[in-house]
VEXVOLUM-586174 format. One record per residue (C-alpha): residue in three letters; residue number from 1; x, z, y. Coordinates in Angstrom, 1 decimal, decimal comma. Layout:
<vexvos>
VEXVO  resn  resi       x       z       y
VEXVO   ALA   NUM       X       Z       Y
...
</vexvos>
This chain:
<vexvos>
VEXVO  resn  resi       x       z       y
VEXVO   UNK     1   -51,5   -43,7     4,4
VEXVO   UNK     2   -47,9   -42,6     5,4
VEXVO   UNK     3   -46,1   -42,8     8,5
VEXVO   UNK     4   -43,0   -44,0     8,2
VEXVO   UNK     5   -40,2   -44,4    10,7
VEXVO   UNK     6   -37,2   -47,0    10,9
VEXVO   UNK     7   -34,4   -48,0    13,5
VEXVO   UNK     8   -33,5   -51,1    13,5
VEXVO   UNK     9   -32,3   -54,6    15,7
VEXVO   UNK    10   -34,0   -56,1    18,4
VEXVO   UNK    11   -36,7   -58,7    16,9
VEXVO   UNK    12   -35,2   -61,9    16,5
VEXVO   UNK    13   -31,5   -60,8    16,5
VEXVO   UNK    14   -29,6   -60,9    13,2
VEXVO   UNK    15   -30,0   -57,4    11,7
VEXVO   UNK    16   -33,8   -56,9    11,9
VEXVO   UNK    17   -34,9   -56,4     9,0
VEXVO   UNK    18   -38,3   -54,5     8,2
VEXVO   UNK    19   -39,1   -55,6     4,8
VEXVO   UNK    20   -37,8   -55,7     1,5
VEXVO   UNK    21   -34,5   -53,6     0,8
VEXVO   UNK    22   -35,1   -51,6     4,3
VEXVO   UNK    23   -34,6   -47,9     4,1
VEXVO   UNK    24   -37,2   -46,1     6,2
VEXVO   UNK    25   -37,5   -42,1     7,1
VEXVO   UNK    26   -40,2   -39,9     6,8
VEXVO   UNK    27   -39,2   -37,8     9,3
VEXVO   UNK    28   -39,1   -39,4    13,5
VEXVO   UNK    29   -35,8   -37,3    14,3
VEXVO   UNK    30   -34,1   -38,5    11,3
VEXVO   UNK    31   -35,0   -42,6    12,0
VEXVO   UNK    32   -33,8   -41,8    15,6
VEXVO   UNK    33   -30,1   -41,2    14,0
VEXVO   UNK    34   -30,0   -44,7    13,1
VEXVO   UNK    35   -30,3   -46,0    16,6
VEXVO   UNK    36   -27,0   -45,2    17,6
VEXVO   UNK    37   -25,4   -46,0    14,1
VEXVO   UNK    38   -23,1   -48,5    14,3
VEXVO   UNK    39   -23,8   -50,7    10,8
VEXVO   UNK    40   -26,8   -49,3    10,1
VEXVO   UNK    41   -30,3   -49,3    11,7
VEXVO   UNK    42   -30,1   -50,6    15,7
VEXVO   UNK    43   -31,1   -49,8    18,7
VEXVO   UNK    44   -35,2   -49,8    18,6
VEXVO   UNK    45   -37,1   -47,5    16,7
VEXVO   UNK    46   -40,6   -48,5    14,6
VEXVO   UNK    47   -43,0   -47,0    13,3
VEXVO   UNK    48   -44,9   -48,3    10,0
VEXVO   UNK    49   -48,3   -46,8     7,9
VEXVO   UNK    50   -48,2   -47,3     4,4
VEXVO   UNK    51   -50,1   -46,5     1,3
VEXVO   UNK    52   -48,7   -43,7    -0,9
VEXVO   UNK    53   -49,3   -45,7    -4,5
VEXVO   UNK    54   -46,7   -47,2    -6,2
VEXVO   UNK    55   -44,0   -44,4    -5,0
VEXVO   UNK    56   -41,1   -43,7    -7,3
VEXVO   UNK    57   -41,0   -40,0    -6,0
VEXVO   UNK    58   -37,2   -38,5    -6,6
VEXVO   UNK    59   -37,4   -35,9    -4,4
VEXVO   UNK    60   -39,2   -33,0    -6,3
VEXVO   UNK    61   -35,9   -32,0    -8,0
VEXVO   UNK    62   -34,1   -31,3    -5,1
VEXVO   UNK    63   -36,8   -28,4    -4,5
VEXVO   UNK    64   -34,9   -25,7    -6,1
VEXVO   UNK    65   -31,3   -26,9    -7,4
VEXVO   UNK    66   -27,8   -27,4    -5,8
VEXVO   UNK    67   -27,2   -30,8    -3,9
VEXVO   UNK    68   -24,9   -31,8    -6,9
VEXVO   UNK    69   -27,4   -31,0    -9,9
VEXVO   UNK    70   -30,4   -32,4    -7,9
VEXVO   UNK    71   -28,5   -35,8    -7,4
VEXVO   UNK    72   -27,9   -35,8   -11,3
VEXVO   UNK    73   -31,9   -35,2   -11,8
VEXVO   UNK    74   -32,4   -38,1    -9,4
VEXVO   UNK    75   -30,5   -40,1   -11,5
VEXVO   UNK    76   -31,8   -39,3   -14,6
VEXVO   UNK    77   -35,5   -39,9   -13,1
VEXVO   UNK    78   -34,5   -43,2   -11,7
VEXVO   UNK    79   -32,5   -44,6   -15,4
VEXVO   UNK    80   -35,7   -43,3   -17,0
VEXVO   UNK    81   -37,6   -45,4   -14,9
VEXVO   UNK    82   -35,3   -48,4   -15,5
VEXVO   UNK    83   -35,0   -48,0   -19,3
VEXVO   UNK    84   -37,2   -47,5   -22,8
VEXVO   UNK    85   -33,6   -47,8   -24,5
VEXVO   UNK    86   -31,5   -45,1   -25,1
VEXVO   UNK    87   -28,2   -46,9   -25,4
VEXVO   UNK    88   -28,7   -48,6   -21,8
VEXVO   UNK    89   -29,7   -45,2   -20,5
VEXVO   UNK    90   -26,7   -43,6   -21,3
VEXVO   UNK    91   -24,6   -46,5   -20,2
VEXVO   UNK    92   -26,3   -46,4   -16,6
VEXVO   UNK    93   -25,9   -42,6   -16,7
VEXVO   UNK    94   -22,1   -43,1   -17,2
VEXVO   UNK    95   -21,6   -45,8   -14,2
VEXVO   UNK    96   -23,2   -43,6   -12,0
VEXVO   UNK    97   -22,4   -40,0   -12,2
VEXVO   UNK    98   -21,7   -38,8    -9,2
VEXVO   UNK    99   -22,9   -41,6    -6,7
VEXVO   UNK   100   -25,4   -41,1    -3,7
VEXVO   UNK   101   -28,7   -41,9    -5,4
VEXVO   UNK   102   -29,0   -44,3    -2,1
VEXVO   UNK   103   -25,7   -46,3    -2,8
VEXVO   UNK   104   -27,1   -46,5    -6,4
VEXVO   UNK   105   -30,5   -48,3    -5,1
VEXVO   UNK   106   -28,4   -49,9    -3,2
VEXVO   UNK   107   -26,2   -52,1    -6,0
VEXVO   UNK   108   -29,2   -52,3    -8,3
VEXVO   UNK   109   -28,9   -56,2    -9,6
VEXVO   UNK   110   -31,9   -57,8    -9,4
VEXVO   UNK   111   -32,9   -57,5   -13,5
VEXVO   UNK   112   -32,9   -54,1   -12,6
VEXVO   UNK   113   -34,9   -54,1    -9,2
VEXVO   UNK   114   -37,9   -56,6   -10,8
VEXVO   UNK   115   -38,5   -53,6   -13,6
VEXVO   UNK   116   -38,3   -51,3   -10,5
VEXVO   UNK   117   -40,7   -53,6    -8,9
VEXVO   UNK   118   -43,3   -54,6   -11,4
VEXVO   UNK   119   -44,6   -50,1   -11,0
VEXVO   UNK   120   -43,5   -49,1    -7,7
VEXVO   UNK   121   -43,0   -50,7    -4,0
VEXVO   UNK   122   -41,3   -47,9    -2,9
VEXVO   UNK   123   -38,1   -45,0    -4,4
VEXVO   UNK   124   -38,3   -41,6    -2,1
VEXVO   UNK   125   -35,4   -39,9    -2,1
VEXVO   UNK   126   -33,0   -36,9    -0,3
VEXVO   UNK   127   -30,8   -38,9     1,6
VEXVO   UNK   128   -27,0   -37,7     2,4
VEXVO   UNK   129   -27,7   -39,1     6,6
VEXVO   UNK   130   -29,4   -36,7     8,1
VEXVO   UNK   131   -28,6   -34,4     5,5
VEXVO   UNK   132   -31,6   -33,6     3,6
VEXVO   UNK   133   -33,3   -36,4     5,7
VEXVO   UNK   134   -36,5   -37,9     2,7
VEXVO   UNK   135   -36,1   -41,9     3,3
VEXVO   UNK   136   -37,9   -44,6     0,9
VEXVO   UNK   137   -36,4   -47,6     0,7
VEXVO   UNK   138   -39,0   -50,6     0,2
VEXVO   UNK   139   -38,7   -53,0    -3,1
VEXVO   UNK   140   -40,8   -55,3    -2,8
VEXVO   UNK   141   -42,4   -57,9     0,5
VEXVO   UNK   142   -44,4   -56,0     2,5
VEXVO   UNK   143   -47,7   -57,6     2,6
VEXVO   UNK   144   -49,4   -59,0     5,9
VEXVO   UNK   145   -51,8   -56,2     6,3
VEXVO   UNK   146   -48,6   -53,8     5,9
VEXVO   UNK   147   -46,1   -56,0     8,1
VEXVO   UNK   148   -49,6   -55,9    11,4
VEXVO   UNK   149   -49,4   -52,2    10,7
VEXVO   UNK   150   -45,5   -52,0    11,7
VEXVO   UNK   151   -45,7   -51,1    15,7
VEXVO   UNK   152   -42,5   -51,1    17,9
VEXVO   UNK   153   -42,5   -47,7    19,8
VEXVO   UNK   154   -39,1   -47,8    21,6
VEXVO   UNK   155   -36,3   -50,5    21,8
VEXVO   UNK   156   -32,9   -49,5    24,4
VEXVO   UNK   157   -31,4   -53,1    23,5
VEXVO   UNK   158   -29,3   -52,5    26,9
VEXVO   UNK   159   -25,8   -52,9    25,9
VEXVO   UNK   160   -24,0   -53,3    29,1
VEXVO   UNK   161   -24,4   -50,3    31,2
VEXVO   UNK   162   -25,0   -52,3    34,9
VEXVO   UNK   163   -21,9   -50,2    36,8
VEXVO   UNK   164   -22,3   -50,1    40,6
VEXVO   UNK   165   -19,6   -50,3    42,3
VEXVO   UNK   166   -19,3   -47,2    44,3
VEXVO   UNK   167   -17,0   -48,6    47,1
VEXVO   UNK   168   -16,5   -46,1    49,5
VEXVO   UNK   169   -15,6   -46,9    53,4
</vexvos>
């Protein structure tokens, strides 16, 4: 099992999301960047354990290589994944040279994302916030043993920041 880490909303307000499409961190420090994010991840902070099969793993060719030639590799790894012809391939390659591998995830359409899906719950990547940060980002339902496994460790949902009035006599 991995631990993984995620900011997000406070349960029950529009935003929380946990499941499928959510982008977690492997890394504590690097989840607690999204609680003060505006637009992405929220203001509580949870922690997840989740089995390491099914991982499409991107992140071995950032290793050794430049940012800009590992992202290509990414790519490559993740359209080899996608497609057994060449043609569509090179056509995928072409849309998305130069794109942050997470913004490509991202804008998969869901043809794409059900190929994805049918081998591997999770892609692991080198994200570009933190830099260097390794997130997954989860494609498929998480099941019910995965979602009791999800544990909320801190939530600062305290917007208003109670000012006293410091009235002095």
């Amino acid at each position: 099992m991995k631990t993984l880490w995620r900011a997000s909303e406070v349960p029950g307000v529009s935003g929380h999301w946990l499941g499928m499409w959510s982008w977690w961190a492997e890394d504590e420090d690097d989840a607690r960047e999204y609680m003060d994010n505006p637009g992405f991840g929220g203001p509580c902070l949870y922690r997840g354990s989740f089995s390491e099969k099914r991982v499409l793993d991107l992140v071995g060719m950032y290793e050794s290589q430049t940012y800009a030639w590992s992202k290509h590799d990414a790519l490559v790894e993740l359209a080899d994944a996608l497609f057994e012809n060449e043609d569509d391939f090179i056509d995928f390659m072409d849309d998305h040279q130069g794109d942050y591998i997470h913004e490509v995830i991202d804008n998969l359409d869901s043809e794409l994302i059900e190929i994805l899906s049918d081998s591997y719950d999770w892609v692991r990547i080198v994200d570009s916030y933190p830099e260097g940060a390794i997130t997954r980002c989860r494609l498929t339902e998480l099941s019910e043993a995965e979602r009791r496994r999800i544990k909320l460790v801190e939530c600062d949902d305290d917007d208003d920041d109670d000012d006293e009035d410091d009235d002095e006599d």
